[in-house]
Structures are given as C-alpha cells and as structure tokens.
Steps between C-alpha positions, in 0.01 A plus 500: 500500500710591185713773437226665242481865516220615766141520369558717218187687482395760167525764622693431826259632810633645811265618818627807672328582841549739765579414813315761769500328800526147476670256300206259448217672335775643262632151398162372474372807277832409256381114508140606407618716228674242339213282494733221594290389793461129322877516396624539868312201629602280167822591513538499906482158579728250693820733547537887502861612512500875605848689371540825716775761466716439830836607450593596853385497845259831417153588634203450306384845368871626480486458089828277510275139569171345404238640746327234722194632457506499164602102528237480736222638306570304221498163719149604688367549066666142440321364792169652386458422141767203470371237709701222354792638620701242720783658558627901508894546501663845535874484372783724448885404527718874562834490380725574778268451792289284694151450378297416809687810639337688250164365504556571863557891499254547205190357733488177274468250778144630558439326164513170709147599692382459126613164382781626310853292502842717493743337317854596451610469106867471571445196699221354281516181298508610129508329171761584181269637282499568135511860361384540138628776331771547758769818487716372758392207673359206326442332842387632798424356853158577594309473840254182463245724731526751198474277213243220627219861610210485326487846560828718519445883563778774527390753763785817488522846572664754254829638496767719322850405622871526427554146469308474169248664423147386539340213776224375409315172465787332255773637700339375818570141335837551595444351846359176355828328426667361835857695559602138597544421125587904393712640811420818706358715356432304211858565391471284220193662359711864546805387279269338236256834457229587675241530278578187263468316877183649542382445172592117499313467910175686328508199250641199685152580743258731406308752709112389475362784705670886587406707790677832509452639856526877387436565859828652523897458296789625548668698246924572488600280768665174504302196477475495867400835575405824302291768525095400542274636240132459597281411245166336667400260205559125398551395141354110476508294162554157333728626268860606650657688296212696450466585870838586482458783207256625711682524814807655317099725441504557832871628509492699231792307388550406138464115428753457186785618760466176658659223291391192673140624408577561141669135498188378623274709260744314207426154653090608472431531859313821507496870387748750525262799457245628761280549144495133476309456826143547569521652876188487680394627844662811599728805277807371503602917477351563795652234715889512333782714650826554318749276659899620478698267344891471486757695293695269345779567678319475831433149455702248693638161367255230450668265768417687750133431512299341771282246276 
C-alpha cells in the first residue's frame, strides 16, 4: 500500500443505483456498471478492511450509522467474485463510546454468520505512519488492520449536521485513528482543525473503494442523531472523492463548502465538480433530495463531536 491518491481514473466514474427492495441486486447493478468485476477480485485478495459509519449505538436504517445490510451485501459480492479473499474485517472506532456496543445495536454481530471479524480501532495495534503533504500532522498512528488491507472500502451514509458540515466517506476517516493516542472525542484532532485532520487521515491511508449507502441520512442533527432523509440509492466507486461530489449530488449540497474536500482536490485526489464525473446507472435528479444544512450560527463547536 502507499499513500498514492486512489485510482485516478479520466474521467472519474461513479455507479448510481436504486435501491427498490433489496440491497443486493442494487449493489451488484453499481458493480456491473462499473465494469470493475476483474478489479474487485484483483484488488480483493488476502485482507478486506470494511470502514462503516458507527458513531453511536443507532439502528441500522436510522440514517445516523452504516446499514448492515448494506455491509452485508457487499461481503456476500466479495465472497462471490473475490475468491482469494482470506480474510474480511469490519472496523470502526466511535469517539466517545464503545464499539462492540455499537456494532451491537446496529445488527452488526450478524456479520459473524458471514465470516466477517469485528474489530475495535481504539484498541487496535497501529503503526506511526507518514503523511505526505501533511496540514497538521506529519505523523499519525494508524490501525495495522487498516494499513496492511489489500482492500480498504469506506461504507457511510450521508448527513448534514451542526458539528461541521458534511459526513461523508473522508469524514468517516475520522474514526480510524485510536482515541488512545488523540483523547475523547478526538480532542486533539478538535483543537488542531477539523478538516486539516481529515485531510492529513485521507493521505496518511487512502480510501481504495467508497460505498455510499444512500439508503437513508440524516440531515440537521448532531452527528449522533438528525433527522432521516430517505433516498433509496447507493453511490459505489474507486475513486473517493469522486463518490463524495456525488453524494454531496445526492444532498443537493454544494461541494466547494466543504474545505477538507477542496484540500483534497489541491493534493489531486479527485474532482470537485459533479461535471467532472461520468455517473452511470440511474438520474442522479431523480434520486437526490435537498438536505438542510446548518446556519452558521446553528452550528455547535467542533469538540463536541462523536468521531
């Protein structure tokens, strides 16, 4: 693994599917779209490290966590048309609460019945590495299940929220760093700026593979809670930040506002323009609501968030 940007495709290409009435078929669809059939079973070999969204003990299909299906979907695909795969991990590491309480309440220990390992990333071995480029932190201690994956995929709803502004698939990286080296909730990250911290994890380990589960988000809450905004699709793409300007699609939430993703647009890891994308599958009109998003002065300080 280096700390390259992810497969930066010309033009970047990002599958948008509907999701009717199951997860599977949809995540499939966005898989054959992308033609990347070949590329999941080259790229999936001896370890998968799956990167969900759980900030807090929340149900899956609330909009606040990763839903398990969507995780589970994904590992039945893996299973199917990676074969070399030896080992599946799903990892998260919340920032002010246990993890295997919150793979608990979101129905992840049903993941077991497939194979899949839970692993907690605040009690994980890491390694200090290196981040070129950095903003704030040259350094960084990184889970070893995270940096030794052949394969490491970022599977997140969307959200709106006053403690920021956007979660997506580089916020979600957050969670990656163990509070045992950063405090609770990643205090340390708080006081040094959010999105430079973001911005430096995005680069110190990057995303190989996004999954946006657009089931449902949550729009104006907290990053805990929120209102859910159903959306019934699944953005899916080997490009990040690309995924990402099309879930802020999804939103109807301008991109540029974001300034981790325009610091990681400078450092060439994607677009920052939905007309840079090539979006195949389904209208990304047809499937995007307008989320709410904070005032300014609606938005509480930084510190106070959960990752």
């Amino acid at each position: 693994m280096d700390s390259s940007p992810n497969d930066p495709q010309r033009p970047y290409r990002v599958a948008l599917t509907s999701v009717e009435t199951s997860v599977d078929p949809a995540l499939t669809r966005a898989f054959d779209l992308l033609g990347e059939t070949l590329s999941l079973a080259q790229r999936a070999t001896g370890l998968v490290t799956i990167k969900p969204n759980l900030t807090a003990p929340r149900a899956s299909g609330s909009g606040v966590v990763s839903d398990v299906a969507v995780v589970a979907a994904f590992v039945r695909l893996l299973r199917e048309r990676a074969p070399s795969v030896e080992r599946i991990v799903v990892a998260d590491g919340p920032g002010m609460v246990d993890t295997f309480r919150c793979f608990e309440v979101a129905g992840y220990n049903s993941l077991r019945d497939l194979g899949v390992e839970l692993i907690d990333l605040n009690a994980a071995p890491t390694r200090p590495t290196s981040v070129p480029g950095s903003l704030r932190y040259s350094v960084l201690e990184i889970p070893e299940v995270v940096l030794d994956a052949d394969l490491f995929v970022s599977i997140t709803p969307p959200k709106t929220h006053t403690d920021g502004l956007y979660t997506l698939h580089a916020k979600n990286m957050y969670g990656v760093p163990p509070t045992r080296f950063y405090g609770r909730p990643r205090r340390a990250f708080h006081r040094a700026g959010v999105p430079e911290v973001v911005h430096d994890i995005c680069r110190a380990r990057p995303i190989d593979l996004a999954i946006t589960d657009a089931t449902v988000g949550t729009q104006l809450g907290d990053p805990i809670d929120g209102e859910p905004v159903i959306l019934g699709a699944l953005a899916v793409g080997w490009n990040t930040q690309a995924v990402d300007i099309v879930s802020c699609g999804l939103m109807g939430v301008d991109p540029r506002r974001s300034a981790y993703l325009q610091y990681l647009r400078a450092a060439g890891y994607g677009p920052i323009d939905l007309d840079e994308i090539d979006i195949i599958g389904d209208s990304l009109i047809d499937l995007s609501k307008r989320f709410a998003i904070p005032r300014p002065d609606d938005r509480r300080p930084q510190a106070s968030s959960a990752h």
